[in-house]
PQR file with spaces between the fields and no chain letter, atoms N, CA, C, O and H, PARSE charges and radii, in Angstrom:
ATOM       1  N    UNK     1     -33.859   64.185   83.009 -0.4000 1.5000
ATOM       2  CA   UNK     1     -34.610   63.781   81.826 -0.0000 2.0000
ATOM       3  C    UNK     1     -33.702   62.991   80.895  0.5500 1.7000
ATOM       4  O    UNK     1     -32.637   63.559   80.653 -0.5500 1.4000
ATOM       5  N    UNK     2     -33.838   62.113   80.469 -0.4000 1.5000
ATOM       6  CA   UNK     2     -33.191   61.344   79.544 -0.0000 2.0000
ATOM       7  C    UNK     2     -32.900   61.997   77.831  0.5500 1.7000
ATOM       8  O    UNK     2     -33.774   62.780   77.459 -0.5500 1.4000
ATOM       9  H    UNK     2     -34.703   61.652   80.666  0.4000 1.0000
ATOM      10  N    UNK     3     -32.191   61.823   77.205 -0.4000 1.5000
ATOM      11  CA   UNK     3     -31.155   63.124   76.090 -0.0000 2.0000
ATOM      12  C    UNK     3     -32.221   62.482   75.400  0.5500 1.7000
ATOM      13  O    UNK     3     -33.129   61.700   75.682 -0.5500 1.4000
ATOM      14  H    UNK     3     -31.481   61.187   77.507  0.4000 1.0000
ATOM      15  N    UNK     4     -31.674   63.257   74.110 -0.4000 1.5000
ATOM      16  CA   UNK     4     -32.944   63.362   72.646 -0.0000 2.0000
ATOM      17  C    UNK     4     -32.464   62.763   71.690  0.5500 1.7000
ATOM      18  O    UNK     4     -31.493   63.150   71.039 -0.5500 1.4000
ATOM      19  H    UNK     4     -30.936   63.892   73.881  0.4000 1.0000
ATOM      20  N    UNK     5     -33.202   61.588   71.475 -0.4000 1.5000
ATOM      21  CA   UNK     5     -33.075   60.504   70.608 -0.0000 2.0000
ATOM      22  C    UNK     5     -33.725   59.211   71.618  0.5500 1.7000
ATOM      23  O    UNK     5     -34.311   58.219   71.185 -0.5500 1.4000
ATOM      24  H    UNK     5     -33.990   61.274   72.004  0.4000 1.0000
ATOM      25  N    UNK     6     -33.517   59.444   72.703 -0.4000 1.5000
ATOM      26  CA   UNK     6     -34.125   58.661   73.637 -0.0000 2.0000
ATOM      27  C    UNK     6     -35.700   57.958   73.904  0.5500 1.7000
ATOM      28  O    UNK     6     -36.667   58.568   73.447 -0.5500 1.4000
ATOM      29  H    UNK     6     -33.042   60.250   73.055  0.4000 1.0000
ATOM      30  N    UNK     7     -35.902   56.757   74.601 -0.4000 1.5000
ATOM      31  CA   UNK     7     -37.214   56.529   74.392 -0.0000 2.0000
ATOM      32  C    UNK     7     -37.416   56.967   75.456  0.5500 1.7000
ATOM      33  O    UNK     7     -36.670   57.630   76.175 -0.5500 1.4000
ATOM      34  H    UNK     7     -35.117   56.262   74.973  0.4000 1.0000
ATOM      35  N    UNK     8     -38.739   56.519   75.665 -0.4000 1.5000
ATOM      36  CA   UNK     8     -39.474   57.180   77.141 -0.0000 2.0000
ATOM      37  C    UNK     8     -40.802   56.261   77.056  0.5500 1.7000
ATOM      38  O    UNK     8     -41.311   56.149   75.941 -0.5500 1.4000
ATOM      39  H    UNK     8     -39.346   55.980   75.080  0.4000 1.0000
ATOM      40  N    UNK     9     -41.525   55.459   78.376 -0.4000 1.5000
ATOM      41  CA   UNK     9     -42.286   54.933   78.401 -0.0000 2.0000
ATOM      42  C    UNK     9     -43.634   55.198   79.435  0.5500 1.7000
ATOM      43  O    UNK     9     -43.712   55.183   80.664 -0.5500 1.4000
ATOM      44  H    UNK     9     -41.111   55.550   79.282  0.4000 1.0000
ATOM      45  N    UNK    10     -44.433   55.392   78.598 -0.4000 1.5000
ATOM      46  CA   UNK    10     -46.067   56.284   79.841 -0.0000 2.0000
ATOM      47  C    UNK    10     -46.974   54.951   80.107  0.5500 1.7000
ATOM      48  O    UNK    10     -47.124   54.344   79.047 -0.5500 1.4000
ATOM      49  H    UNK    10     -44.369   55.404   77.600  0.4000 1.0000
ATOM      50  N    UNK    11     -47.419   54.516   80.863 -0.4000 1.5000
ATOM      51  CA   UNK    11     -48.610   53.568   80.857 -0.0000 2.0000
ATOM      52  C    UNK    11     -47.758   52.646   79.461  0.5500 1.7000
ATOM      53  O    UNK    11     -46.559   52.369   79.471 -0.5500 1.4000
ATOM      54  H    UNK    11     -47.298   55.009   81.724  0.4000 1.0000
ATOM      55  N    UNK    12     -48.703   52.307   78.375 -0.4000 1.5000
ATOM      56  CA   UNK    12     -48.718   51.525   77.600 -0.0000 2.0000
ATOM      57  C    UNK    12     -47.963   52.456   75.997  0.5500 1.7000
ATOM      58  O    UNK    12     -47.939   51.995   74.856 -0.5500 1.4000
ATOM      59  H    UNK    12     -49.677   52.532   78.367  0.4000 1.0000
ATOM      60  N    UNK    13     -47.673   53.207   76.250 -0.4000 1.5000
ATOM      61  CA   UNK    13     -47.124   54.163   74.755 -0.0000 2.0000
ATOM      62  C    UNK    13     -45.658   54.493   75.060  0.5500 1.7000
ATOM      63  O    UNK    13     -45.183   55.046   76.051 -0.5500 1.4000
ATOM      64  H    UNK    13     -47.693   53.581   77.177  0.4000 1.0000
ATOM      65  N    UNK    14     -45.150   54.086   74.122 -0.4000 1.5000
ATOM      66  CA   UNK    14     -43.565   54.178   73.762 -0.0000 2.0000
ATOM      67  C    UNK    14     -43.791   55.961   72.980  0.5500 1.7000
ATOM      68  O    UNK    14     -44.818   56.297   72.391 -0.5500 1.4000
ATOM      69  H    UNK    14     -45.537   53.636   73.317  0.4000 1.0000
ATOM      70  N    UNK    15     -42.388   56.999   73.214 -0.4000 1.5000
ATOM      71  CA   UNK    15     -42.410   58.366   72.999 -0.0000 2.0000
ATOM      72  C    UNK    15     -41.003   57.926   72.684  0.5500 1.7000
ATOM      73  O    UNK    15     -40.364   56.978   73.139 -0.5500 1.4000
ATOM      74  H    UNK    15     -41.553   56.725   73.693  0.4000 1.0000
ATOM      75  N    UNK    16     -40.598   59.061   71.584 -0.4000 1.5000
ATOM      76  CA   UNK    16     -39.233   59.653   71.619 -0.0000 2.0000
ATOM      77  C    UNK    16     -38.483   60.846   71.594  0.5500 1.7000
ATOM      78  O    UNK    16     -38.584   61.407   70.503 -0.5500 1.4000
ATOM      79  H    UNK    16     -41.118   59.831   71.214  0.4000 1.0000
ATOM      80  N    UNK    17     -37.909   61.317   72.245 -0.4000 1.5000
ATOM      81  CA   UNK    17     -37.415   62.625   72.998 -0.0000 2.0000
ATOM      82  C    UNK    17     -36.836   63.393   71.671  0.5500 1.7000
ATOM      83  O    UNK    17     -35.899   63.193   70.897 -0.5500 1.4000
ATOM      84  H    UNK    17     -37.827   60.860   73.131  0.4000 1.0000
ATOM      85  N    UNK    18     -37.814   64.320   71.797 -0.4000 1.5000
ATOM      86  CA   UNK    18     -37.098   65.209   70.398 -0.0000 2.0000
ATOM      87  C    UNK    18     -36.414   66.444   70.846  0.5500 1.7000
ATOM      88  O    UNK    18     -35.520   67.054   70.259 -0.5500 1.4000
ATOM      89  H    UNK    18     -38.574   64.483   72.426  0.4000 1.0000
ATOM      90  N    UNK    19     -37.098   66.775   72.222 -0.4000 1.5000
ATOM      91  CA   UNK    19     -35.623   67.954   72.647 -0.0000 2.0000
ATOM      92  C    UNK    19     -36.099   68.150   74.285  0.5500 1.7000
ATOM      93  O    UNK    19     -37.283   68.000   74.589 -0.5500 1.4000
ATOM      94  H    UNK    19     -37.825   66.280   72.699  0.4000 1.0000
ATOM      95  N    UNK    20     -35.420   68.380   74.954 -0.4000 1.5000
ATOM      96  CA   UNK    20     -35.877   68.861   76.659 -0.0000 2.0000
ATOM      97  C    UNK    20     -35.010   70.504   76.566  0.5500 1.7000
ATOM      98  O    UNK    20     -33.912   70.897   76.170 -0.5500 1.4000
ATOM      99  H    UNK    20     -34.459   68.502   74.707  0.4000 1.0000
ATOM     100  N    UNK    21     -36.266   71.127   77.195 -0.4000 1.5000
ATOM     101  CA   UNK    21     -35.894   72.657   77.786 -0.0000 2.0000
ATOM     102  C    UNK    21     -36.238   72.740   79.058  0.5500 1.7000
ATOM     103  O    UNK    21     -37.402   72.814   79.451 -0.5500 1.4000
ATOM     104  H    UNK    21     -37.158   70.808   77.516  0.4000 1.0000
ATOM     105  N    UNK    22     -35.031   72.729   79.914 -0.4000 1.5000
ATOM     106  CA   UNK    22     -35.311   73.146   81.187 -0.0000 2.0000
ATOM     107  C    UNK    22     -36.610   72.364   82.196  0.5500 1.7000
ATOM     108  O    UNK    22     -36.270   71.799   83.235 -0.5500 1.4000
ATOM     109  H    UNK    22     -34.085   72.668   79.595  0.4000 1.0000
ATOM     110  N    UNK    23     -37.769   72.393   81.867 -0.4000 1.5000
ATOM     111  CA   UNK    23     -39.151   71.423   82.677 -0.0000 2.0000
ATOM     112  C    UNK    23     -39.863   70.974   81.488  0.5500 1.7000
ATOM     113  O    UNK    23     -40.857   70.278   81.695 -0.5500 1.4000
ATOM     114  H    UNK    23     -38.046   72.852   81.022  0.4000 1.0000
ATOM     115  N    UNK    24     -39.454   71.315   79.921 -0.4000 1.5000
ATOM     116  CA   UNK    24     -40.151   70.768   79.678 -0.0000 2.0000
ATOM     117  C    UNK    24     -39.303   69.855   78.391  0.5500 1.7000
ATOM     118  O    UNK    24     -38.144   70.101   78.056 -0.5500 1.4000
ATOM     119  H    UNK    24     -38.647   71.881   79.752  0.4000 1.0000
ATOM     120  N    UNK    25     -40.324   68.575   77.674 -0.4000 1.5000
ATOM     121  CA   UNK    25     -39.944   67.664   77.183 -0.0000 2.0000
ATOM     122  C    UNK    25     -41.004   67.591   75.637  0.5500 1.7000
ATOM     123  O    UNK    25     -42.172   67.205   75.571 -0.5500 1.4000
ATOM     124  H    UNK    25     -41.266   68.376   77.947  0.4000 1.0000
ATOM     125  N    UNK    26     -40.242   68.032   74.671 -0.4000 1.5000
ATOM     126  CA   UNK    26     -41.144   67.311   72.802 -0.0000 2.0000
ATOM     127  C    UNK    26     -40.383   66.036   72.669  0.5500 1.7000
ATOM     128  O    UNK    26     -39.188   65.745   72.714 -0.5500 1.4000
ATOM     129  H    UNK    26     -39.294   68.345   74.724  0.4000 1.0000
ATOM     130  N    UNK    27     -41.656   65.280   72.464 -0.4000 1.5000
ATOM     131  CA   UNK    27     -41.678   63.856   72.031 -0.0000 2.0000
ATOM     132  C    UNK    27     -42.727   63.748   71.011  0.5500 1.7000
ATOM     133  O    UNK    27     -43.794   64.347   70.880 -0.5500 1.4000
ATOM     134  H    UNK    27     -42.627   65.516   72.427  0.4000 1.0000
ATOM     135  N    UNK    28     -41.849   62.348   69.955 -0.4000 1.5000
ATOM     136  CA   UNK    28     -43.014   62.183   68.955 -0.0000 2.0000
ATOM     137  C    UNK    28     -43.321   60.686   69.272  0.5500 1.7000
ATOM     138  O    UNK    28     -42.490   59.797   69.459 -0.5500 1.4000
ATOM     139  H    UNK    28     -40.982   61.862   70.061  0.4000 1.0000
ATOM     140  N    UNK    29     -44.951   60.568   69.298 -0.4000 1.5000
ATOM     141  CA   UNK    29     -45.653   59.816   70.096 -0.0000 2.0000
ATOM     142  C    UNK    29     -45.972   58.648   69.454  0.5500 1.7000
ATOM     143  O    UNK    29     -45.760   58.500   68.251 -0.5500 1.4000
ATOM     144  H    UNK    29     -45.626   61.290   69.146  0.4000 1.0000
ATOM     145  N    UNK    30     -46.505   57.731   70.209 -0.4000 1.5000
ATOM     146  CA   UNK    30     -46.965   56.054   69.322 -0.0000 2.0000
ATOM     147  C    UNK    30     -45.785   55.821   68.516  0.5500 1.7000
ATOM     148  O    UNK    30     -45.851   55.605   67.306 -0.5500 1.4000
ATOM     149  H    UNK    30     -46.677   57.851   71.187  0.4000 1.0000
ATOM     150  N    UNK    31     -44.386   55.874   69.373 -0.4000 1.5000
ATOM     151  CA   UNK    31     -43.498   54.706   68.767 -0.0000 2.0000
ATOM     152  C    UNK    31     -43.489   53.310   69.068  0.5500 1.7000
ATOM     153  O    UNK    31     -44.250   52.839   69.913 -0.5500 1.4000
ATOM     154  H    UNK    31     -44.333   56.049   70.356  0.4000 1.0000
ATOM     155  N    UNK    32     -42.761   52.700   68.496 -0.4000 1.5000
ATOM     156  CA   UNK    32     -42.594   50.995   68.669 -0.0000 2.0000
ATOM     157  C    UNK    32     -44.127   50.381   68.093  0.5500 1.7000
ATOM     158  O    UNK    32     -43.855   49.334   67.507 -0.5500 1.4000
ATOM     159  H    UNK    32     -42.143   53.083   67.809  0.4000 1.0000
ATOM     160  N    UNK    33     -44.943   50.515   68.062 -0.4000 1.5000
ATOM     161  CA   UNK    33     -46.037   49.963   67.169 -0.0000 2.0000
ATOM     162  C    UNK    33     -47.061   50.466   68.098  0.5500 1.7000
ATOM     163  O    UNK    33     -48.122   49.846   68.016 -0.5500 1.4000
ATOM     164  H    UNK    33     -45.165   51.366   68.538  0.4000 1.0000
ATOM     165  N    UNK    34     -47.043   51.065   68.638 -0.4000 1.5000
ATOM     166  CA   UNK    34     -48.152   51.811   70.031 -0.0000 2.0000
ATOM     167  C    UNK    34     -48.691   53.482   69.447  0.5500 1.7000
ATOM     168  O    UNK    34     -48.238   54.417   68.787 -0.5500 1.4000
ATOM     169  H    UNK    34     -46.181   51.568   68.704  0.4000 1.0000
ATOM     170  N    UNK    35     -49.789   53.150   70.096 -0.4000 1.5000
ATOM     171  CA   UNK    35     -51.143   54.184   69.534 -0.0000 2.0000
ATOM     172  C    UNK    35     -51.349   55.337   70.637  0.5500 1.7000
ATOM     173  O    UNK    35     -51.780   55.115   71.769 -0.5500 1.4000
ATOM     174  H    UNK    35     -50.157   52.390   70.632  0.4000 1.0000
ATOM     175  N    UNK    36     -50.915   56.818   70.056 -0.4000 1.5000
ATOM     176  CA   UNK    36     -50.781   57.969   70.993 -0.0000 2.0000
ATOM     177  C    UNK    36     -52.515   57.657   72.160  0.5500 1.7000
ATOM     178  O    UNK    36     -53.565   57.257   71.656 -0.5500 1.4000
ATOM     179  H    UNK    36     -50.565   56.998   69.137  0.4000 1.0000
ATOM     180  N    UNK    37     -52.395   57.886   73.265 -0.4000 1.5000
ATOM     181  CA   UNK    37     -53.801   57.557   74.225 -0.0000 2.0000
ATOM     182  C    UNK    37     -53.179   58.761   75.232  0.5500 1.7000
ATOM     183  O    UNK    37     -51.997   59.079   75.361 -0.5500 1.4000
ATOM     184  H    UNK    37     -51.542   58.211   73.675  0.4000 1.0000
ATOM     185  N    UNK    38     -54.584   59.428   76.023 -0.4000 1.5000
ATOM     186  CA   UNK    38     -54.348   60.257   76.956 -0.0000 2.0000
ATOM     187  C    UNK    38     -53.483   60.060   78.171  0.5500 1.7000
ATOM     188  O    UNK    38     -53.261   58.851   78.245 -0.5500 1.4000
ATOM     189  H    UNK    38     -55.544   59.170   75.918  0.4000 1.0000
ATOM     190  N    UNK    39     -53.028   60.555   78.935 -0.4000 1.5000
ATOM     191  CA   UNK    39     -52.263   59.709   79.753 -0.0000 2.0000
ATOM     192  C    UNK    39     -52.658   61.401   81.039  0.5500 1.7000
ATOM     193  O    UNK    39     -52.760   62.590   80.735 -0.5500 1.4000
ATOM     194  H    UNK    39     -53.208   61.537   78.875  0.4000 1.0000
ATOM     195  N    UNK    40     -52.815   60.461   82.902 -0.4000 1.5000
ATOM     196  CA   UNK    40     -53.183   61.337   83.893 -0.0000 2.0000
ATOM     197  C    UNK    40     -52.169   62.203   83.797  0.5500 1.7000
ATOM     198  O    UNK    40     -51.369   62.187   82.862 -0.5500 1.4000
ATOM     199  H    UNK    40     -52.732   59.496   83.149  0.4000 1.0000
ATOM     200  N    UNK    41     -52.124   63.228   85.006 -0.4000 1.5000
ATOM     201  CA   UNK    41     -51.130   64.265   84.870 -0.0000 2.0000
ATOM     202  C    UNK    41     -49.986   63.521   86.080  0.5500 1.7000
ATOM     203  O    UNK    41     -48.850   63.991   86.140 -0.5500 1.4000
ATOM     204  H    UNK    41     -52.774   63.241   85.766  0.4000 1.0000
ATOM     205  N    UNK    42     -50.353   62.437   86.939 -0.4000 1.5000
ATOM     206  CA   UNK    42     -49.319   61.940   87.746 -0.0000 2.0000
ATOM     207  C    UNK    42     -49.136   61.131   87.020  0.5500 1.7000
ATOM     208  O    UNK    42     -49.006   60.159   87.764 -0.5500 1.4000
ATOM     209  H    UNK    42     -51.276   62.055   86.890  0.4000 1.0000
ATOM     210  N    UNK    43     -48.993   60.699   85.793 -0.4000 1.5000
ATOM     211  CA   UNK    43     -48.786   59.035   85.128 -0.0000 2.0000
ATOM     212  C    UNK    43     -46.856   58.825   85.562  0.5500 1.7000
ATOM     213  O    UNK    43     -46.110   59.804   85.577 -0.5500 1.4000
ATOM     214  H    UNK    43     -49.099   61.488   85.189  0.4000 1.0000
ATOM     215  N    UNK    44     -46.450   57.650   85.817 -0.4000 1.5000
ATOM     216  CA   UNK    44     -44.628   57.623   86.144 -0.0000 2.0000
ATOM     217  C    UNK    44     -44.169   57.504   84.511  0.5500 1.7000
ATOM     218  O    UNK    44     -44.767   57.029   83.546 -0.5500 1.4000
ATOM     219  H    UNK    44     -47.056   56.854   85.805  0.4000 1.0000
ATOM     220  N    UNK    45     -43.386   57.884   84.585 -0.4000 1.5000
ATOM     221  CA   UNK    45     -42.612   58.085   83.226 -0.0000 2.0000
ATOM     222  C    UNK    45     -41.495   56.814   83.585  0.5500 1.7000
ATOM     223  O    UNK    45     -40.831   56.583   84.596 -0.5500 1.4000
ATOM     224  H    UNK    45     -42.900   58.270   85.369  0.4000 1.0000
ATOM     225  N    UNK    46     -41.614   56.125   82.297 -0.4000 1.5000
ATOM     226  CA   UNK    46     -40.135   55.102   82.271 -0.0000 2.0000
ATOM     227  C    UNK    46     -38.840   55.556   81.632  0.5500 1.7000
ATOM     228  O    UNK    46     -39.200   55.883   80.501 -0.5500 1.4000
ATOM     229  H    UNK    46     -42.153   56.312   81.476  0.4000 1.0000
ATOM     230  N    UNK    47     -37.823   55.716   81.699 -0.4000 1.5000
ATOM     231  CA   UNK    47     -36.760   55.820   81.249 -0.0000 2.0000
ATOM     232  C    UNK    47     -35.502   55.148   81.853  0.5500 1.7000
ATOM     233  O    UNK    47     -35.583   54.804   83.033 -0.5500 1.4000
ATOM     234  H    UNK    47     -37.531   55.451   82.618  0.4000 1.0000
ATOM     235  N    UNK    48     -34.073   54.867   81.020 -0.4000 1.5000
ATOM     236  CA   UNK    48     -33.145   54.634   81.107 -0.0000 2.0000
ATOM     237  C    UNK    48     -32.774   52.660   80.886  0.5500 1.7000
ATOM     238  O    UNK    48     -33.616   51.879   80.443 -0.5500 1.4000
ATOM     239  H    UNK    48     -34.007   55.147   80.062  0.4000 1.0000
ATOM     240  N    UNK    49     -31.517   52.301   81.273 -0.4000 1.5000
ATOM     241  CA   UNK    49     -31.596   50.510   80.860 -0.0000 2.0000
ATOM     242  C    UNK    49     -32.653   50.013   81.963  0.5500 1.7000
ATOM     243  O    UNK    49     -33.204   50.442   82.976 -0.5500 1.4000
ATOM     244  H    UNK    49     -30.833   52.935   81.633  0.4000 1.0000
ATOM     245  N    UNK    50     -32.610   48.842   81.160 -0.4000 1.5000
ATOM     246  CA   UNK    50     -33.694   47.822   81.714 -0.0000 2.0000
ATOM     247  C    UNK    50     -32.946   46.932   81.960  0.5500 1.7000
ATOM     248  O    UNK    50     -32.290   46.191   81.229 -0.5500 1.4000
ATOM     249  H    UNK    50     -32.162   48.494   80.336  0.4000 1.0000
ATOM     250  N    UNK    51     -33.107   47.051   83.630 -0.4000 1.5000
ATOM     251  CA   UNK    51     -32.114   45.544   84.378 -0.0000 2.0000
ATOM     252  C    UNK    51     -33.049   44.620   84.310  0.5500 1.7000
ATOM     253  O    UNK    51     -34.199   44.740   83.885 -0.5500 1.4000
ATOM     254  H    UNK    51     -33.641   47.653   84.224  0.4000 1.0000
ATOM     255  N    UNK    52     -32.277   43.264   84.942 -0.4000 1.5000
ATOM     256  CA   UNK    52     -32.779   42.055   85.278 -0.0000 2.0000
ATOM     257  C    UNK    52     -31.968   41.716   86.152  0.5500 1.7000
ATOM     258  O    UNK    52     -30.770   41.977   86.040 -0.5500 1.4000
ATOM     259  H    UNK    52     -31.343   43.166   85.286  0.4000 1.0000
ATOM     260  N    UNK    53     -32.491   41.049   87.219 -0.4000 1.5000
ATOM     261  CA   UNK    53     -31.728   40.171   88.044 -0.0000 2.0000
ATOM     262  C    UNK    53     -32.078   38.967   88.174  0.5500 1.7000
ATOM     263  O    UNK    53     -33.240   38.640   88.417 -0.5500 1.4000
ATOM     264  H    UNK    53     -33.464   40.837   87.310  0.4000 1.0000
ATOM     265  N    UNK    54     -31.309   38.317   88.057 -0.4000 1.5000
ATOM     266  CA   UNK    54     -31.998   36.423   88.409 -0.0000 2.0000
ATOM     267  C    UNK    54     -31.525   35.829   89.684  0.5500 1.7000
ATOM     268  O    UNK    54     -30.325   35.608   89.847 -0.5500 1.4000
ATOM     269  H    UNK    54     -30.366   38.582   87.860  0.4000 1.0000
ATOM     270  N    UNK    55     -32.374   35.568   90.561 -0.4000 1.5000
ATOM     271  CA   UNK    55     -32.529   34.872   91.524 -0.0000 2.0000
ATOM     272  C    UNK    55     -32.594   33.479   91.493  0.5500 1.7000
ATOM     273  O    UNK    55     -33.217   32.806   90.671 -0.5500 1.4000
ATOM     274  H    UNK    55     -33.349   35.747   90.428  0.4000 1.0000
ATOM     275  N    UNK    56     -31.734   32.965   92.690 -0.4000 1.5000
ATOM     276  CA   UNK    56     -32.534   31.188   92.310 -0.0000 2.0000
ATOM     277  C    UNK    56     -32.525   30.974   93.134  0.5500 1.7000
ATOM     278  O    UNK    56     -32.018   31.284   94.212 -0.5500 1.4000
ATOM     279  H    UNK    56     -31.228   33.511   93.358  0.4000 1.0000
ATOM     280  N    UNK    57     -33.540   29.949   92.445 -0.4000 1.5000
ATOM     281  CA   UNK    57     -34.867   29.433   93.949 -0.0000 2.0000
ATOM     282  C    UNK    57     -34.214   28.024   93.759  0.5500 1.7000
ATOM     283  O    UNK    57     -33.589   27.742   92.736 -0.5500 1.4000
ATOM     284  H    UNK    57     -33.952   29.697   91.569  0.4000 1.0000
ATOM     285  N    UNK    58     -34.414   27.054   94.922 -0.4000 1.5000
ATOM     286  CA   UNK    58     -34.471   25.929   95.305 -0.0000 2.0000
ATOM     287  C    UNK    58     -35.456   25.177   94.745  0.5500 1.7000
ATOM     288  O    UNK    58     -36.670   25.247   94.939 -0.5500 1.4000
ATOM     289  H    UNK    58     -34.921   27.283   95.753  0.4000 1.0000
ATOM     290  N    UNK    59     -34.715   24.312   93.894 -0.4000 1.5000
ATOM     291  CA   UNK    59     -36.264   23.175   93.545 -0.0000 2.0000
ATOM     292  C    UNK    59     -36.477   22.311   93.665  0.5500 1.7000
ATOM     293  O    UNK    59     -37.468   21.834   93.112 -0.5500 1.4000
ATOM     294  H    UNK    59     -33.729   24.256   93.737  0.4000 1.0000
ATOM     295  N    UNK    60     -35.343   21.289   94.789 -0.4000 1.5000
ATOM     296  CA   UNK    60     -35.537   20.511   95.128 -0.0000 2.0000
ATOM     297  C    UNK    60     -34.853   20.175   96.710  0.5500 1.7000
ATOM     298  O    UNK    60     -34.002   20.918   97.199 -0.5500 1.4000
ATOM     299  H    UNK    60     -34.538   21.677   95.238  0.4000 1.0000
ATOM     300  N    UNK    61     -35.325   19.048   97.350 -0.4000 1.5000
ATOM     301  CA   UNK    61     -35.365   19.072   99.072 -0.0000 2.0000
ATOM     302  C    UNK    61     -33.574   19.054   98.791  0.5500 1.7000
ATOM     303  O    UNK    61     -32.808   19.569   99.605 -0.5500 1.4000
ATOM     304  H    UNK    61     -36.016   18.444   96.953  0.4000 1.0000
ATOM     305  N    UNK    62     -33.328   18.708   98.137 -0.4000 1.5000
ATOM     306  CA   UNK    62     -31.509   18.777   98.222 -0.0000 2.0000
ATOM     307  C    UNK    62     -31.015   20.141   98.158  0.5500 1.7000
ATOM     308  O    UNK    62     -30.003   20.417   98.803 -0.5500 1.4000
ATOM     309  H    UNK    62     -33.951   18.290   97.475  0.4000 1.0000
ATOM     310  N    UNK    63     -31.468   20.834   97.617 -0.4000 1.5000
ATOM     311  CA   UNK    63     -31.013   22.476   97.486 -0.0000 2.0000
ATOM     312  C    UNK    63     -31.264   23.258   98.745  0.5500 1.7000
ATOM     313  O    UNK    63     -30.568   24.242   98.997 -0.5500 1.4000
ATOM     314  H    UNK    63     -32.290   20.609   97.093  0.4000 1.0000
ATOM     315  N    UNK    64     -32.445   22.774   99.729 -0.4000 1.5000
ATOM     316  CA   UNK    64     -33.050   23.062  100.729 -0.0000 2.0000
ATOM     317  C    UNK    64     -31.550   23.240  102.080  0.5500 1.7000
ATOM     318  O    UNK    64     -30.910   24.170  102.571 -0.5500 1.4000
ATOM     319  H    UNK    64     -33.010   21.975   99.525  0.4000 1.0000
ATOM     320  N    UNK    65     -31.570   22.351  102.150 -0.4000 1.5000
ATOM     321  CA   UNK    65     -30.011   22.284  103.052 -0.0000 2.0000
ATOM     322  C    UNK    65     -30.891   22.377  104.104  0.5500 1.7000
ATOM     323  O    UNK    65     -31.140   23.520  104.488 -0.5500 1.4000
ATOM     324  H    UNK    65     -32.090   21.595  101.751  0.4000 1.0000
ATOM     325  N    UNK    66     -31.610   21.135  104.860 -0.4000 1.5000
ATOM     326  CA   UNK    66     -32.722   21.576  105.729 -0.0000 2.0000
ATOM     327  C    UNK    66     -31.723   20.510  106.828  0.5500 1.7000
ATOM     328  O    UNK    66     -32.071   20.329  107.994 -0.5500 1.4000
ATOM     329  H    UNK    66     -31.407   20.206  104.548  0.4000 1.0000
């Protein structure tokens, strides 16, 4: 589980971790400008950095190496 102070992301609602015990997790809800909404009981939980990788593509027949 990600520590307390932490965000956490459900579907479309930003949470922030106000304490974890053992299985379970208090968060206070509709942070970042987002509106508390029900969420399923399998919904994936987001946490931790947010990579990027950049790839590059070929954009022209010279890059091709054909």
């Amino acid at each position: 589980m990600p520590p307390v102070g932490e965000a956490i992301l459900i579907d479309d609602e930003w949470m922030k971790v106000l304490a974890v015990n053992e299985n379970r997790v208090s968060v206070e809800r509709g942070r970042r400008g987002t509106r508390a909404m029900p969420h399923p009981v399998d919904a994936l939980v987001h946490h931790g950095w947010h990579a990027v990788r950049e790839i590059p593509v070929a954009m022209t027949r010279e890059d091709w190496d054909l």
